[in-house]
ZAKOLPA-658558 format. One record per residue: x, y, z of N, C-alpha, C in turn; residue in one letter. Coordinates in steps of 0.05 Angstrom, whole numbers, plus 5000, padded with zeros to 4 digits. Layout:
<atoms>
XYZXYZXYZA/...
</atoms>
This chain:
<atoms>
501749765000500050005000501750255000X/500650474982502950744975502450865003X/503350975029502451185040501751395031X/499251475047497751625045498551945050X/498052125037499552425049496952505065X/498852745076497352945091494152975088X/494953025065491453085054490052875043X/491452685041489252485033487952415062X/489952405084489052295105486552435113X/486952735100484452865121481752905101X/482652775077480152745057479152435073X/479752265075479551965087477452095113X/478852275135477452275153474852435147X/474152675134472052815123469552635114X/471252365089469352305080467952135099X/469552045112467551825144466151955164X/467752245172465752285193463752485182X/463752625163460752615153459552895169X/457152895179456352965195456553085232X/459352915243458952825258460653115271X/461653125296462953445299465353265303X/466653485284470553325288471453565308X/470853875313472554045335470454255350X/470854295372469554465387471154595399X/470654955396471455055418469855285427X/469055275450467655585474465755555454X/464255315456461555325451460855315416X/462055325405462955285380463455055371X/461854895350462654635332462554645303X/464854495295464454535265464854185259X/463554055236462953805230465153685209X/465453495213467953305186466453505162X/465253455152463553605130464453915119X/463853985141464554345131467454395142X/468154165159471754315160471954185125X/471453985116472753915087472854135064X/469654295074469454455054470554705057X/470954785086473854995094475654945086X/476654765075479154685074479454725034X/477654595025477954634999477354864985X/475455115001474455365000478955464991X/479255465019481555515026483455405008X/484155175007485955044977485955264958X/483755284942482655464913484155734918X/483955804951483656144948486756184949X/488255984964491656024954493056024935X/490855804918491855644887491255984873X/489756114878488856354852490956584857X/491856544889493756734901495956704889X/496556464876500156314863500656144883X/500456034902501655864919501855594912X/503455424899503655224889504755074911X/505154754893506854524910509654634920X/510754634941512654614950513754834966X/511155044962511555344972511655315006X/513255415015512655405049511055525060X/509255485091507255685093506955735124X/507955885140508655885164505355945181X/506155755203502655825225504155965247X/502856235254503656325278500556355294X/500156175314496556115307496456025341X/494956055360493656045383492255825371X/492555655390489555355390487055505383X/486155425352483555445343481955265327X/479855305312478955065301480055215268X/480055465263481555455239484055425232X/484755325250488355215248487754945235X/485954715237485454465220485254575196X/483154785186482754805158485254855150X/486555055161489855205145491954985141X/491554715163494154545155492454285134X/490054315127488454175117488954295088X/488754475078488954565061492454645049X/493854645069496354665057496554435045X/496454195063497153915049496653925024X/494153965021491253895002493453974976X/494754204975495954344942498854334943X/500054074968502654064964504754314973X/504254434988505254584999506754565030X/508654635041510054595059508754745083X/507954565108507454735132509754835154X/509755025170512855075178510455215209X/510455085228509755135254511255325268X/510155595280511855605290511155725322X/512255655343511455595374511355825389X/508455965388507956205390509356315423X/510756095438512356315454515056375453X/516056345426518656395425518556745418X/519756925411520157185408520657245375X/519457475372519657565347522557515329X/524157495340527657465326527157195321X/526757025332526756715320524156605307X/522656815302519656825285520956925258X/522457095258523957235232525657085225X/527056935240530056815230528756555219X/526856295236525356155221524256255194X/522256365192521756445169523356515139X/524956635146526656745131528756445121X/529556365141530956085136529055835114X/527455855126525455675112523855805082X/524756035080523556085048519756135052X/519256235069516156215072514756445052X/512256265035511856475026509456635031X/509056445055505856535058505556485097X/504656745104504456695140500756745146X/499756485157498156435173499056605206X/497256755198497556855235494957015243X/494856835276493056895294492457225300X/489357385299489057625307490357695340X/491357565355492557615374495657745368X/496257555354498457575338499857915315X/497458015308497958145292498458515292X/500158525330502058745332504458625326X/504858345325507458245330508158275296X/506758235283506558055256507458445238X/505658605250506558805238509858885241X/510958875261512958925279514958715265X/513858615257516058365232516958395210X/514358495189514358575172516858705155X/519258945162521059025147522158755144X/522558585172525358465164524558145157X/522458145151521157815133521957925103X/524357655096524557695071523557615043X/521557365050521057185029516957235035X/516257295056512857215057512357505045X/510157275027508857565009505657585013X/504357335015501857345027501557205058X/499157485070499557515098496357485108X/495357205120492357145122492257175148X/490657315154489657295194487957135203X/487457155218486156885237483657015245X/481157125247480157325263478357405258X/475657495257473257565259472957745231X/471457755212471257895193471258345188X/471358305217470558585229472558695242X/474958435247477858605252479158835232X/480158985243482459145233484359005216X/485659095205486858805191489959115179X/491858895180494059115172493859145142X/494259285122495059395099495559245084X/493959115064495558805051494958585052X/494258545083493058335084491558235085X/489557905093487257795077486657695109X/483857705101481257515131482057205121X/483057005140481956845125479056715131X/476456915145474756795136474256975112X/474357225105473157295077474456995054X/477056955060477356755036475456515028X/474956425065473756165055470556275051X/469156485062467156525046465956605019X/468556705008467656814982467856584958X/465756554942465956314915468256274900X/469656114905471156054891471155814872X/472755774855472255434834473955214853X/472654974840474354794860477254774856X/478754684882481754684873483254554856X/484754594831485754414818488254224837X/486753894826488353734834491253734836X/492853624858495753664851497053414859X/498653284843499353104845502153074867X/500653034901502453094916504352834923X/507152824926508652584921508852434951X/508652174966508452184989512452195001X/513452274988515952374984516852604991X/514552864986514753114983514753195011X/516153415020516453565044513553695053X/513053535077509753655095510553865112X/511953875122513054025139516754065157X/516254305156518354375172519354475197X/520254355212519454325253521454415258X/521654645270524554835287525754625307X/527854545311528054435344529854655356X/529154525394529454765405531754995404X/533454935395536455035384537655105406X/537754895431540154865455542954945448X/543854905421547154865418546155155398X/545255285396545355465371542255605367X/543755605341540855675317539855375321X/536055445317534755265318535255105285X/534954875287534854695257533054705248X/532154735225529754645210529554335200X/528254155224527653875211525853915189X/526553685169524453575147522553315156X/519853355144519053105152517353035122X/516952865120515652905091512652675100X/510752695080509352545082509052345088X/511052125080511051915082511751915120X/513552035132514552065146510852095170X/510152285164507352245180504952045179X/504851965148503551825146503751545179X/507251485177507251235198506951335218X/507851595226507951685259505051745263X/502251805248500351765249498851545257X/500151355239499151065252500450875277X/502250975277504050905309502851045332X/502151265323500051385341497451265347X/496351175331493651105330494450755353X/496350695341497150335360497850415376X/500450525385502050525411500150775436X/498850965421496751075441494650995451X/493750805444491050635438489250835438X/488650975419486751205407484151005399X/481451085417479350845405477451075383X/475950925382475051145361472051265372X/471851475362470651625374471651815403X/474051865393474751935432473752255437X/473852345461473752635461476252705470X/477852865450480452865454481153235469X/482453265491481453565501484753695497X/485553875481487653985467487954245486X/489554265507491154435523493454635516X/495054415502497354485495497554605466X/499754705460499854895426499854655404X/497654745393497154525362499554645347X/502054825344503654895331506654705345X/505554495362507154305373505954015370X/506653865393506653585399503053665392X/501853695409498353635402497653685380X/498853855360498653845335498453655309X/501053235329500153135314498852935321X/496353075339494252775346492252905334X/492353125317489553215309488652965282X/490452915272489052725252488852435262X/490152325275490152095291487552055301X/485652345317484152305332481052215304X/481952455293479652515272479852315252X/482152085245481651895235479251595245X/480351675273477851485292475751635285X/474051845276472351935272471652015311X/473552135319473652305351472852595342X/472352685367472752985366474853215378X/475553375375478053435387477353705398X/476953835425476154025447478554165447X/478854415434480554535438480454815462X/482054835479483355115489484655295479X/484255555490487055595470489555575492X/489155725512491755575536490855455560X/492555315569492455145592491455275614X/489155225636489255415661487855135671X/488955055698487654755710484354705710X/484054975729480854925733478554885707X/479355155685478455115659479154815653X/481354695652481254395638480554235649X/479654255676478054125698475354065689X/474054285682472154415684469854305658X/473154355626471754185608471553885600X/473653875612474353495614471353365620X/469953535642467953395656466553385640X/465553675627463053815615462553585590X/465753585576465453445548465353175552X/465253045581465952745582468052665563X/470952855569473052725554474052415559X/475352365535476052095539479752105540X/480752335535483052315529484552565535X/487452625545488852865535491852875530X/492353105523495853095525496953255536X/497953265559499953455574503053385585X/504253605600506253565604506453555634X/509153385649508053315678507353605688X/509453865692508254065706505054095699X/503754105680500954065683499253955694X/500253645694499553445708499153505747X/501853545749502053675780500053815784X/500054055767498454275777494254115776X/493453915766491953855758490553715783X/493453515796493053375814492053565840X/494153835844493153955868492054125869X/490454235848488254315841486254305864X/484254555882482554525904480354365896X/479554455865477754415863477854175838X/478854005840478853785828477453575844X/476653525851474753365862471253385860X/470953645858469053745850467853685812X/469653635802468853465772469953195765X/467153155755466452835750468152755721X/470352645730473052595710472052245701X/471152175707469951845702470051745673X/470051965659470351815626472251835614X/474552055637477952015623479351725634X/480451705612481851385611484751365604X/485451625593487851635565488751975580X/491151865593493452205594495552075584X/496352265557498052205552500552445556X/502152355566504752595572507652535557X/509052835563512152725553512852975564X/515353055549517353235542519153415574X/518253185598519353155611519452925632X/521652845654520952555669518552635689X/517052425691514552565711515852405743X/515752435762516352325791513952135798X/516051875800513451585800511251635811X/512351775847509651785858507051965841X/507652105829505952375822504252205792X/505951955778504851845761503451685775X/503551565800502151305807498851465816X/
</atoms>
């Protein structure tokens, strides 16, 4: 069997869950269905912009539910995604970018004193989409991306994406230096997708509750989850009681944090006060947790 890319994976999950709600957030759902058709709205409106296969396209993006359509749609026309981890500082927002050839920056309306403040010294991004209510302010140039995905566009022409071709490009933390730009290519997610899906035991249908920055590690259970035909509860940041609070509400089944979270979770006053009974699945890393505090 050829692996599957990016975007096929998230055409695969669209066409199964259908109806069903693949993300929620603050009261907000949007369905397999219409994220597909966000997503291909979106494909068209880059393709007419010039953005072809192989173009880079950087996310500077707060946990949202239009962060799926934007990495949904990059796949979709062969284009390169380039994350980047909204608490690092504007110098290593510039120096990524610029390193990586980006020609196109996704960024969050929170985002966009920073994004102006960037601008002289970004050398390669020429189109600049915001994240943000149709009624924002918007800097000089640049585009809503809900005006994009509302306005008619034709469908996107097919692109023959190679499961070879570069999906993305992941800064690491750059301890010894300048940060690296890893490559990962399709094929490369395609398995860590499905290693995910076995070694996490992801069941299907989970309620998966997203804490942490989708422009990181939680970023790659979003298709994992939504291949089970799950849903995925996003925050945009971590605060205990809030994830206390929705764990219960949503009858999650699942999450991903890091141990300091975890700690703070445990001694939490008011954790006892929510009915946690349908979480089953914490999944942690990216530091050692202390046995007792795991047991």
């Amino acid at each position: 069997m050829r692996p599957l890319t990016v975007g096929e994976l998230y055409d695969r999950a669209v066409r199964h869950g259908g109806d069903r709600p693949a993300l929620t957030q603050d009261g907000r759902s949007i369905t397999y269905a219409d994220l597909g058709r966000d997503a291909l709205r979106l494909a068209a409106a880059l393709q007419a912009r010039g953005v072809v296969r192989h173009d880079r396209v950087a996310f500077l993006m707060a946990n949202c539910i239009e962060y799926v359509a934007c990495e949904y749609a990059t796949a979709r026309i062969g284009a390169t995604r380039v994350p980047l981890a909204t608490l690092l500082g504007s110098d290593d927002h510039v120096y990524m970018m610029n390193f990586a050839r980006c020609r196109v920056l996704f960024y969050h309306r929170k985002f966009a004193a920073r994004v102006e403040q960037m601008l002289p010294r970004l050398e390669s991004v020429e189109l600049f989409i915001c994240v943000g209510s149709a009624e924002d302010d918007l800097v000089t140039g640049h585009l809503h991306l809900a005006a994009l995905i509302a306005a008619p566009v034709p469908t996107p022409v097919e692109v023959e994406v190679d499961p070879e071709d570069i999906a993305g490009i992941y800064f690491t933390g750059g301890t010894t230096g300048r940060p690296k730009g890893v490559l990962l290519s399709h094929r490369a997610w395609f398995h860590t997708y499905y290693a995910e899906l076995l070694d996490f035991d992801l069941g299907w249908h989970e309620v998966f509750v997203i804490a942490t920055p989708m422009t990181h590690a939680a970023g790659c259970l979003l298709l994992p989850v939504l291949l089970r035909q799950g849903r995925c509860v996003l925050l945009e940041r971590f605060d205990p009681g809030l994830l206390l609070e929705t764990m219960a509400a949503e009858r999650a089944t699942a999450t991903l944090l890091v141990p300091t979270m975890i700690y703070l979770l445990l001694d939490h006053p008011g954790r006892d006060r929510h009915d946690l009974g349908s979480l089953r699945n914490v999944l942690y890393g990216a530091a050692a947790i202390a046995p007792e505090r795991l047991e």
